[in-house]
C-alpha positions as CSV (number, residue, x, y, z in Angstrom):
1,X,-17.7,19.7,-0.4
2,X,-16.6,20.4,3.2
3,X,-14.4,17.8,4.9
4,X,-17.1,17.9,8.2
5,X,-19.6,16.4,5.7
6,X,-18.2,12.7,6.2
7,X,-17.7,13.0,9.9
8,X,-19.3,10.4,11.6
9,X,-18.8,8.1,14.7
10,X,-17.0,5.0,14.8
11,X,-16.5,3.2,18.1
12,X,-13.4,2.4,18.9
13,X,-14.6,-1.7,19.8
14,X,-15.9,-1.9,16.0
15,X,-12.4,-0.8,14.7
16,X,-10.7,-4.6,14.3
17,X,-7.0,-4.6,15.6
18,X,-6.2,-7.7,14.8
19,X,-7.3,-10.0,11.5
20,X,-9.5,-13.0,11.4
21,X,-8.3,-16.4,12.9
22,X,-9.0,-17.3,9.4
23,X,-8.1,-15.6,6.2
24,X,-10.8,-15.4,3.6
25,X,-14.2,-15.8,6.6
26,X,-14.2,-11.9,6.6
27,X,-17.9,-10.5,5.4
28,X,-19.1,-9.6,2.5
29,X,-22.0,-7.2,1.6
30,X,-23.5,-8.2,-1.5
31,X,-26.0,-5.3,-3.3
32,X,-28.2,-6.5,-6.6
33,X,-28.1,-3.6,-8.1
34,X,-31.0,-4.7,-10.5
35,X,-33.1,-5.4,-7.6
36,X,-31.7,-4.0,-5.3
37,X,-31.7,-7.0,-3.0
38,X,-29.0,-7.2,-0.1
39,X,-27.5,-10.4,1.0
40,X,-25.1,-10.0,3.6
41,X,-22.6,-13.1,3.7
42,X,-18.9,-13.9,3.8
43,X,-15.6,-13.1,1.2
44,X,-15.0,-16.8,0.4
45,X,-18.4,-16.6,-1.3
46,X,-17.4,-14.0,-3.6
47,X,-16.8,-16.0,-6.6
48,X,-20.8,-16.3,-6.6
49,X,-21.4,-13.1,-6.9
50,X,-20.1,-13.0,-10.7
51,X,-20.5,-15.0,-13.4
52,X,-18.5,-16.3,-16.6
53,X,-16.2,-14.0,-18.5
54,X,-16.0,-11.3,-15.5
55,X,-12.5,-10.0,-15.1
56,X,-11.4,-9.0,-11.2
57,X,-8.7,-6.7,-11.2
58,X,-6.0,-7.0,-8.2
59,X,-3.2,-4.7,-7.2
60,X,0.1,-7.1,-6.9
61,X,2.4,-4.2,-4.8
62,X,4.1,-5.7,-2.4
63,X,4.3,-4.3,1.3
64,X,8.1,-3.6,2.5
65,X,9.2,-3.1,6.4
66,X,9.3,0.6,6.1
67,X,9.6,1.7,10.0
68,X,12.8,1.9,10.7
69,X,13.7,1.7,14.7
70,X,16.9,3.5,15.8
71,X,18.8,6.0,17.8
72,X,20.8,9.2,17.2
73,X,24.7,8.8,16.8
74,X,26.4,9.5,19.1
75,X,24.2,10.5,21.8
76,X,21.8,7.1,22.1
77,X,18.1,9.1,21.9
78,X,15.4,7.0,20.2
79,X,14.4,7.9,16.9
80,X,11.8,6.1,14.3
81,X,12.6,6.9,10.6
82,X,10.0,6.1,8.2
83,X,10.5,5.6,4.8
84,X,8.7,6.9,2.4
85,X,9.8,7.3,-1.2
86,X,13.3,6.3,-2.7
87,X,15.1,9.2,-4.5
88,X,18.4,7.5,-5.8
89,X,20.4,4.4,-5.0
90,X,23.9,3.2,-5.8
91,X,24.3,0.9,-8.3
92,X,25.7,-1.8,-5.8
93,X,22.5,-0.8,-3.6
94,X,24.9,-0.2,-0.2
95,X,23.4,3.7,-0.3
96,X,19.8,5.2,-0.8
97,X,18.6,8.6,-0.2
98,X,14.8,8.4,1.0
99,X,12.4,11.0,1.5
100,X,11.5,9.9,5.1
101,X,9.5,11.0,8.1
102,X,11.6,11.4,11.2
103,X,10.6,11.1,14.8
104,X,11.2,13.1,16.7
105,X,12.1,15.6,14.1
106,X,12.6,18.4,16.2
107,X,15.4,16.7,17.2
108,X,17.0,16.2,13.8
109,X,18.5,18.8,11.9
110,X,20.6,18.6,8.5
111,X,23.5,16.9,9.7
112,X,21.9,14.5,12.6
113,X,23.4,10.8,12.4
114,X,21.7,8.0,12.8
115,X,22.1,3.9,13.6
116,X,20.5,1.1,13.0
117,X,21.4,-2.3,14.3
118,X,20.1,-6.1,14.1
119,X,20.8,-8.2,17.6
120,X,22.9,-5.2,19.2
121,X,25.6,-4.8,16.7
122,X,24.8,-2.0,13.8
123,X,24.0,-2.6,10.2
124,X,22.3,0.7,8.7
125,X,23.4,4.3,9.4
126,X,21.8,7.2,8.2
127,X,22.3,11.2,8.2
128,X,19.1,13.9,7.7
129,X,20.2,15.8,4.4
130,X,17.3,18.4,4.3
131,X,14.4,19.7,6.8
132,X,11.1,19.7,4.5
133,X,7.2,20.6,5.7
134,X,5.3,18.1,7.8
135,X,8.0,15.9,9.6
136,X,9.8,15.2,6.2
137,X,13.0,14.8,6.0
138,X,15.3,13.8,3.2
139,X,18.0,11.0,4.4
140,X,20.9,9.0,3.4
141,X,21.0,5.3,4.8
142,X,24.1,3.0,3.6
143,X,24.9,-0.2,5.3
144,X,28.1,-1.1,6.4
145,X,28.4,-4.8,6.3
146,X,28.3,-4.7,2.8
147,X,24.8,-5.9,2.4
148,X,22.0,-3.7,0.0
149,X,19.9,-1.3,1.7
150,X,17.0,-3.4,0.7
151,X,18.2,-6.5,2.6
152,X,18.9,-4.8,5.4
153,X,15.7,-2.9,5.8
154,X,13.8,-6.1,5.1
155,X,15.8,-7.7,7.7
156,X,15.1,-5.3,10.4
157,X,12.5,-2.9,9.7
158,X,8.4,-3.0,11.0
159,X,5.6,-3.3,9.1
160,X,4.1,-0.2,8.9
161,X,0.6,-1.0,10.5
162,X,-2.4,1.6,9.3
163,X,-3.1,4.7,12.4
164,X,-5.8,2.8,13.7
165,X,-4.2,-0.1,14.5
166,X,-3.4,0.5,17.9
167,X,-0.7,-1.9,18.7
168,X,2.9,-2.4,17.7
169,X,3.7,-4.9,15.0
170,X,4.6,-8.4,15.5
171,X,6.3,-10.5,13.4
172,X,3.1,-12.5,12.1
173,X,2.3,-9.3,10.5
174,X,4.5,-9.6,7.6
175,X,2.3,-12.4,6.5
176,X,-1.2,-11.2,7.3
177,X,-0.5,-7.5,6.7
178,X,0.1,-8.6,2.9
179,X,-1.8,-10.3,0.4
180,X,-1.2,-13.7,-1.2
181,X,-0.5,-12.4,-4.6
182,X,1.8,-9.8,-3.8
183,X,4.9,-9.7,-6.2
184,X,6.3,-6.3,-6.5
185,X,8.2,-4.6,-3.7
186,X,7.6,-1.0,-3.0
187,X,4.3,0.2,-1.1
188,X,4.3,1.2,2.7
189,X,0.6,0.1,3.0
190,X,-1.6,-2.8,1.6
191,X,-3.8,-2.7,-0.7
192,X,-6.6,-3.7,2.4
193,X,-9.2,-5.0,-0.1
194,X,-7.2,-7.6,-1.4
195,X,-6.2,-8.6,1.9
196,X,-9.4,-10.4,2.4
197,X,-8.4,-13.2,-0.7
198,X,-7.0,-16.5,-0.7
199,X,-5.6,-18.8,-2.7
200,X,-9.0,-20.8,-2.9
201,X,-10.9,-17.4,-4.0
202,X,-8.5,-17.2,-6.7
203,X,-9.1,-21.3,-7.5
204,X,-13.0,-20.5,-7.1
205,X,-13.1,-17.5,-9.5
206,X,-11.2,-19.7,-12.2
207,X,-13.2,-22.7,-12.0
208,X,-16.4,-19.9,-12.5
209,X,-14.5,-18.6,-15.7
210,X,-13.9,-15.2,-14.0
211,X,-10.7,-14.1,-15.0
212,X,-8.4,-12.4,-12.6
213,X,-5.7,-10.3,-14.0
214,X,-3.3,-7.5,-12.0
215,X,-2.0,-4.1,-12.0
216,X,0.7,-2.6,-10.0
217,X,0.1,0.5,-7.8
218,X,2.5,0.8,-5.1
219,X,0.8,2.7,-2.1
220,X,2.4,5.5,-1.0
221,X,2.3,8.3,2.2
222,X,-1.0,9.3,0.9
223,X,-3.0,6.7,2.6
224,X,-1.5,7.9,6.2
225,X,-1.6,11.4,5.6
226,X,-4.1,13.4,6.9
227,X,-6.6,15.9,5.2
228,X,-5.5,19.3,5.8
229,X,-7.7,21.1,3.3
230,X,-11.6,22.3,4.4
231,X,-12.5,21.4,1.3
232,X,-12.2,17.6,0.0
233,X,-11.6,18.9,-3.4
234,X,-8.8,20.8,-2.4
235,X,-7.2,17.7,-0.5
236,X,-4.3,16.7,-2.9
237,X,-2.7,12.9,-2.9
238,X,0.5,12.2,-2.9
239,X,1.4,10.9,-7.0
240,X,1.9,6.8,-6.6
241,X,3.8,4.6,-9.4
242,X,1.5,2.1,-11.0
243,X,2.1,-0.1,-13.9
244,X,-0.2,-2.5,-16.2
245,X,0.7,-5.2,-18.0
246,X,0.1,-5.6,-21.7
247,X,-1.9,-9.2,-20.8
248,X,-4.4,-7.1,-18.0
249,X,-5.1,-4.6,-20.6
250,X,-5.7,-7.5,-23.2
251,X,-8.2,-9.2,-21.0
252,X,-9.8,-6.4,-19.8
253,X,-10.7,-5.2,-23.7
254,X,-12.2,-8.1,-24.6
255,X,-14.4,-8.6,-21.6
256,X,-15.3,-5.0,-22.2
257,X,-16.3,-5.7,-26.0
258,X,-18.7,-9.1,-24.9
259,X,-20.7,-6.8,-22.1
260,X,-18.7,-8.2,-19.3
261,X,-18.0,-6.7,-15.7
262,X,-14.9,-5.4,-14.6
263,X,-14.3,-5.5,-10.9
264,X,-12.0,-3.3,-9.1
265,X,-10.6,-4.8,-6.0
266,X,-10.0,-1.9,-3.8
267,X,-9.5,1.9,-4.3
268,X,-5.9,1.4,-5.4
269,X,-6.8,-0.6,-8.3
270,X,-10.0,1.8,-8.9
271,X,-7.6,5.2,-9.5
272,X,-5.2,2.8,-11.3
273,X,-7.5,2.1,-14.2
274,X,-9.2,5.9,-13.9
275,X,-6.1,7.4,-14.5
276,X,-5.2,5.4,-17.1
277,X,-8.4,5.6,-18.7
278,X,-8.6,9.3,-18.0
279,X,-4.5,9.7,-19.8
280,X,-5.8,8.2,-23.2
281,X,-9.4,9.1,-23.7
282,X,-10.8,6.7,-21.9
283,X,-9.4,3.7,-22.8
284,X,-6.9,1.2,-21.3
285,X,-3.3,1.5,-22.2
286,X,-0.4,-0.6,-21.0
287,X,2.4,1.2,-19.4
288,X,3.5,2.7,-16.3
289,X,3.2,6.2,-14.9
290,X,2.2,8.6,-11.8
291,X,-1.5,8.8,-10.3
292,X,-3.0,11.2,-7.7
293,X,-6.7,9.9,-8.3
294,X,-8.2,10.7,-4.6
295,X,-11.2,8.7,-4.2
């Protein structure tokens, strides 16, 4: 199918850039697929929309500050690094080589240093190892106050906001640009569907008897990255680590064996089960692995 199929035009005012005052008042289309009756109302109502012994399925990856803000060492020229996908750490966690996008690239040969600092004084250097297609570039970081790469990045790195948010990040973003059952650090987006829930969406679906039960799929470049090919089946994702607990594929099974629905929240949890499904003949199996699913 050619890629100029899904054009279509999307006015720049209808493309939110910031969240609702309120988390949880975003809305909600709801289709009857039996009758195909729409009612159009809002996400806290959600729970209503299923009934007792549904399973929702949520993605529990947990967004990290990947935008790194920095200069070149010696010579003081801005540079962004973004991280991308860990390749190897020390033991002690002080070093990481990341596969990284570099700004401006051009600029930054095998060799180029790199500094990082917190309140003026510097906590995280880095050096480009390899030039790679597409702005990548594969870097080691290493802090020097003796601190793990992770704590530092989480200290001073941005959130890395989606292309079409149009503004730089702000510090209330680490709390809104992340859901309220995140638990396991590692993806450079958010899961956006699951954005939307709150703690009393959760409390609502339990007192319904709709189960909700997690995955793990940590979003990768992939949902940044442009397509390239002409043809959407040509358009290749990026692989991204998911994992699924023994208890998810448990409760999943046995809704499946009584008739019950099994909702997907978001695409990330959608190619999470497929593949899954898809690696053992169509049933669930708990584990971890790889996925590049496009949806």
């Amino acid at each position: 199918m050619d890629v100029r199929e899904f054009a279509f035009l999307l006015p720049p005012e209808l493309i939110a850039q910031e969240p609702p005052a309120v988390r949880g008042s975003s809305r909600l289309l709801h289709l009857n697929r039996s009758t195909g009756a729409r009612v159009h109302t809002t996400i806290d109502q959600f729970a209503t929309c299923l009934d007792e012994g549904d399973v929702v399925v949520l993605n529990d990856t947990k967004v990290f500050p990947a935008r790194l803000r920095g200069r070149r060492d010696p010579s003081g020229g801005a540079l962004e690094c973004f991280l991308v996908n860990r390749v190897s750490s020390e033991a002690a966690g002080t070093q990481e080589t990341w596969q990284a996008l570099v700004h401006p690239g051009q600029k930054l040969p095998p060799g180029a240093r790199m500094a990082f600092d917190d309140d003026g004084s510097d906590v995280l250097q880095g050096e480009v190892l390899e030039r790679h297609f597409h702005g990548r570039r594969l870097v080691r970081l290493w802090t020097i106050d003796g601190r793990s790469v992770t704590e530092v990045v989480d200290a001073i790195g941005h959130v890395p906001l989606p292309p079409y948010i149009k503004r730089d990040d702000r510090v209330d973003d680490r709390d809104r640009y992340q859901t309220v059952f995140a638990r396991e650090r590692g993806s450079i987006a958010a899961p956006t569907a699951g954005l939307h829930f709150t703690p009393q969406i959760l409390e609502h679906l339990e007192s319904r008897g709709v189960v909700a039960v997690y995955i793990t799929l940590h979003v990768g470049y992939g949902t940044f990255q442009p397509v390239r090919a002409e043809h959407v089946e040509d358009h290749r994702l990026e692989p991204e680590h998911y994992e699924v607990p023994e208890r998810t594929v448990a409760v999943i099974e046995a809704a499946r064996s009584r008739g019950k629905r099994i909702v997907a929240v978001g695409t990330t949890t959608t190619r999470t089960l497929e593949a899954v499904a898809h690696e053992h003949g169509g049933r669930l199996v708990a584990g971890a692995g790889a996925t590049d699913v496009f949806i």
